[in-house]
PyMOL commands that place a pseudoatom at each C-alpha (Angstrom):
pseudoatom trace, name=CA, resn=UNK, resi=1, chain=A, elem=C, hetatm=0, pos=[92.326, 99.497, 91.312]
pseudoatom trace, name=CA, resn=UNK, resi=2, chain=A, elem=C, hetatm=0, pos=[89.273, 101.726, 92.214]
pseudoatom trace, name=CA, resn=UNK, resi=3, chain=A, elem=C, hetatm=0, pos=[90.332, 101.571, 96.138]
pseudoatom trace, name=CA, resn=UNK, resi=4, chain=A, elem=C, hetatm=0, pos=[93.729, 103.505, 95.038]
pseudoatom trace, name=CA, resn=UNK, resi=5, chain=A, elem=C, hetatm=0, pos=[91.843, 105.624, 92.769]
pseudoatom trace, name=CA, resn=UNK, resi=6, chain=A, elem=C, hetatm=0, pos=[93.676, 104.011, 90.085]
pseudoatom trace, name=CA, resn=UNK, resi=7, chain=A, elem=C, hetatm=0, pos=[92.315, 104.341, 86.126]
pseudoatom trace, name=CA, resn=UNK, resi=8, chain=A, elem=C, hetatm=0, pos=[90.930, 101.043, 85.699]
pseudoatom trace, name=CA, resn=UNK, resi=9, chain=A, elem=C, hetatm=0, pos=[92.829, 98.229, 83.514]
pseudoatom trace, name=CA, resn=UNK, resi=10, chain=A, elem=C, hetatm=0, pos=[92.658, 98.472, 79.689]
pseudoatom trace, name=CA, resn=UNK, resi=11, chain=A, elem=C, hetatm=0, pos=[92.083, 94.887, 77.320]
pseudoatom trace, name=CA, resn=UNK, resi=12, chain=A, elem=C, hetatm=0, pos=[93.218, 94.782, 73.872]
pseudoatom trace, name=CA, resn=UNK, resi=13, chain=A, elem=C, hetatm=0, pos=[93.013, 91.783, 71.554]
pseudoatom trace, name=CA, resn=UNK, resi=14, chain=A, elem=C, hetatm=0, pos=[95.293, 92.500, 68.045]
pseudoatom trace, name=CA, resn=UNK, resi=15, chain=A, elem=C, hetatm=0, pos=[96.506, 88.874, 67.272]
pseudoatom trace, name=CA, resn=UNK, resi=16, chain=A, elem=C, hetatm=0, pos=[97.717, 89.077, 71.320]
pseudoatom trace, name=CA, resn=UNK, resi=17, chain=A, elem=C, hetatm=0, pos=[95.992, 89.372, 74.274]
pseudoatom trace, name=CA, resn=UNK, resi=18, chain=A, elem=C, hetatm=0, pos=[97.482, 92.689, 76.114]
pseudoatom trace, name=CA, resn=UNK, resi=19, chain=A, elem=C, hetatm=0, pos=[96.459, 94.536, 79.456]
pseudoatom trace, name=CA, resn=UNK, resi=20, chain=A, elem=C, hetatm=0, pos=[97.815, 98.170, 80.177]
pseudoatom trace, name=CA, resn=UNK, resi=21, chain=A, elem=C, hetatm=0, pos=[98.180, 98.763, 83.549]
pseudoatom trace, name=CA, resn=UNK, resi=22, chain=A, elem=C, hetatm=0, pos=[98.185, 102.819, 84.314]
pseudoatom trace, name=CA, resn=UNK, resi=23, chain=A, elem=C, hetatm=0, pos=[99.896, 104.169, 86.920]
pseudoatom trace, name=CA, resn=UNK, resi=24, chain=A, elem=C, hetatm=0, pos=[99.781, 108.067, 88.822]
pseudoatom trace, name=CA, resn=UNK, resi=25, chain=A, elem=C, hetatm=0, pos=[101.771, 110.679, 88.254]
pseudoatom trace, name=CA, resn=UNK, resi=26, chain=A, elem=C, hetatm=0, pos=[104.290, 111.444, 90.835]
pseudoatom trace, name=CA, resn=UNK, resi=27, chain=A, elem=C, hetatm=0, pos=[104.310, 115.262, 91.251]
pseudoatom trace, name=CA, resn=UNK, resi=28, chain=A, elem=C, hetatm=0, pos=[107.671, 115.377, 92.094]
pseudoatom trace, name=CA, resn=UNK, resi=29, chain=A, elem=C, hetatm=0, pos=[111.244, 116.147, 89.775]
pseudoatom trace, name=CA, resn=UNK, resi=30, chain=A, elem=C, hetatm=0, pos=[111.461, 113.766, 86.399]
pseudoatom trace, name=CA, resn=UNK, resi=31, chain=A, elem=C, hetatm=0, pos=[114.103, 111.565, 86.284]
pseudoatom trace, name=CA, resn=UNK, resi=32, chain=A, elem=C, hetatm=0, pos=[115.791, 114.258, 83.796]
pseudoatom trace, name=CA, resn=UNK, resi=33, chain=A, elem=C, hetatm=0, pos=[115.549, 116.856, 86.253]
pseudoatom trace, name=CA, resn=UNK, resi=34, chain=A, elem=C, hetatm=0, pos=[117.126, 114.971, 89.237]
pseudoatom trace, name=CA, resn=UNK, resi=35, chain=A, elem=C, hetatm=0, pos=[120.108, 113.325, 87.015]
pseudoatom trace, name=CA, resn=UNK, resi=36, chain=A, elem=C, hetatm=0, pos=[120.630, 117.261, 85.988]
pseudoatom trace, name=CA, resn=UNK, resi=37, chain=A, elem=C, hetatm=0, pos=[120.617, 118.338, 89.462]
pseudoatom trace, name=CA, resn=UNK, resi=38, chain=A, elem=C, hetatm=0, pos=[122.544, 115.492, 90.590]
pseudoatom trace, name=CA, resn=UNK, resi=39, chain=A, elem=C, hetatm=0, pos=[125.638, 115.789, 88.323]
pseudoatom trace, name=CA, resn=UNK, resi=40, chain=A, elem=C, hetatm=0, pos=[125.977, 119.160, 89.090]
pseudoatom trace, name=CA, resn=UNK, resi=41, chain=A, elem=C, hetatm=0, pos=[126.340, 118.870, 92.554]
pseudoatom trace, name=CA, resn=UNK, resi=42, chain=A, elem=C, hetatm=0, pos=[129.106, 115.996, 91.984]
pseudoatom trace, name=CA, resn=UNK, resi=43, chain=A, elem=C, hetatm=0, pos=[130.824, 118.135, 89.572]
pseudoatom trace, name=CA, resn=UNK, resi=44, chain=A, elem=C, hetatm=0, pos=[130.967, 121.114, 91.889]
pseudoatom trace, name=CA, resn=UNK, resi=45, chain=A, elem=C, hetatm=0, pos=[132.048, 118.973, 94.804]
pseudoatom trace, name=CA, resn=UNK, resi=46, chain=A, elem=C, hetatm=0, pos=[135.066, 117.620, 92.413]
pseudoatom trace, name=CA, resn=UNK, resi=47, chain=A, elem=C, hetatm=0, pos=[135.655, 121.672, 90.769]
pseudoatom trace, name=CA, resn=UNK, resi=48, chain=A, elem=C, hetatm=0, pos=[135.935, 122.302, 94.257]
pseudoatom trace, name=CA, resn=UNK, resi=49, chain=A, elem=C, hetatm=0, pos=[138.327, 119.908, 96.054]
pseudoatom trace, name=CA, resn=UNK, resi=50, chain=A, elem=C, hetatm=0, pos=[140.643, 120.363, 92.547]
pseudoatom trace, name=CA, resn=UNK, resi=51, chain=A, elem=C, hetatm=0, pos=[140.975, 123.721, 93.936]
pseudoatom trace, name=CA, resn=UNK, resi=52, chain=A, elem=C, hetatm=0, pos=[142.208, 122.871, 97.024]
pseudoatom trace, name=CA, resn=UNK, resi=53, chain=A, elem=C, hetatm=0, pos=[144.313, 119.931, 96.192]
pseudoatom trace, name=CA, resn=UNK, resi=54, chain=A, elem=C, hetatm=0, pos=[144.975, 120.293, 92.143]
pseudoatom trace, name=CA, resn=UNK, resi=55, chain=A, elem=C, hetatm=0, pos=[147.515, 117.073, 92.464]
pseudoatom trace, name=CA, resn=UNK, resi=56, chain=A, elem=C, hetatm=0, pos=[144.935, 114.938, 93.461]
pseudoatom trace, name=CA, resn=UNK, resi=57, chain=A, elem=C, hetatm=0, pos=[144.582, 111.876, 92.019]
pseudoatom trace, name=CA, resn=UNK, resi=58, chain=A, elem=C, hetatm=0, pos=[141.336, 109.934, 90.322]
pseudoatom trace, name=CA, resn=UNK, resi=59, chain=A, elem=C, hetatm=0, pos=[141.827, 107.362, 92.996]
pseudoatom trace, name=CA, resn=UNK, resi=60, chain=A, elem=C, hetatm=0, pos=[141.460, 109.855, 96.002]
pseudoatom trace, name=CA, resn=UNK, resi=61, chain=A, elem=C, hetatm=0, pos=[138.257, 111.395, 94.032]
pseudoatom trace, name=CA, resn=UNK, resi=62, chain=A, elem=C, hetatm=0, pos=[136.481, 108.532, 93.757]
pseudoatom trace, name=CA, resn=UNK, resi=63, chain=A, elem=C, hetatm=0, pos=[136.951, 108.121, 97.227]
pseudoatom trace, name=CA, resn=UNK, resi=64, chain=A, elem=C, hetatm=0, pos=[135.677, 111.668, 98.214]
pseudoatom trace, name=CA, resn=UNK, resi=65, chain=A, elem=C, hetatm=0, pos=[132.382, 111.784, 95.823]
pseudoatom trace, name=CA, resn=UNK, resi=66, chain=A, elem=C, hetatm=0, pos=[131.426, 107.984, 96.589]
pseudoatom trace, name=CA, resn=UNK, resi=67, chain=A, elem=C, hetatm=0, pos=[131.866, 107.520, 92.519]
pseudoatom trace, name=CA, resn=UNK, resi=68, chain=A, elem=C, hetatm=0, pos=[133.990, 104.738, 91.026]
pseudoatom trace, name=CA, resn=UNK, resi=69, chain=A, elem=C, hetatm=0, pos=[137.604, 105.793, 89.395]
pseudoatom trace, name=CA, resn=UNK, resi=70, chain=A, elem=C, hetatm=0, pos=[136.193, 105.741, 85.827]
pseudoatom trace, name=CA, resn=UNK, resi=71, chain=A, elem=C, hetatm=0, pos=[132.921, 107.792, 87.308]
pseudoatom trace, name=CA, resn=UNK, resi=72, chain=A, elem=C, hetatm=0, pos=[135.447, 110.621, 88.142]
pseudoatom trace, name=CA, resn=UNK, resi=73, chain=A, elem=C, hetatm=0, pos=[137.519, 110.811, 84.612]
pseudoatom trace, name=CA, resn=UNK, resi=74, chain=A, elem=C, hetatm=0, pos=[137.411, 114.530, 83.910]
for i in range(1, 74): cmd.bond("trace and resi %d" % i, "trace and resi %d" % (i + 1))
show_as sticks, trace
zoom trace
């Protein structure tokens, strides 16, 4: 642990033996942040090909954002 310059291990004993293993923080986005970011950029590329093709089905969606047919249910 101290060759990664990771906080060491910490022991508890409360009726059951338990180690907490810490871990670092990753400076990048939370997992909030890129689901947020994520969506939106699906949900523009979908706002955008019902502009061009407003008769398109769910089927030929899915298809064009990678998502399944229930993934693209507006």
């Amino acid at each position: 642990m101290s060759k990664s310059n990771l906080p060491s291990p910490e022991f508890s004993y409360d009726g059951m033996f338990t180690v907490t293993l810490r871990r670092r923080q990753s400076p990048g986005k939370t997992v909030g942040e890129t689901v947020a970011e994520t969506v939106g950029e699906t949900s523009a590329k979908i706002l955008a090909v019902l502009e061009e093709n407003p008769y398109i089905t769910r089927t030929q969606l899915s298809e064009f954002t990678g998502l399944s047919v229930r993934g693209v249910d507006i």
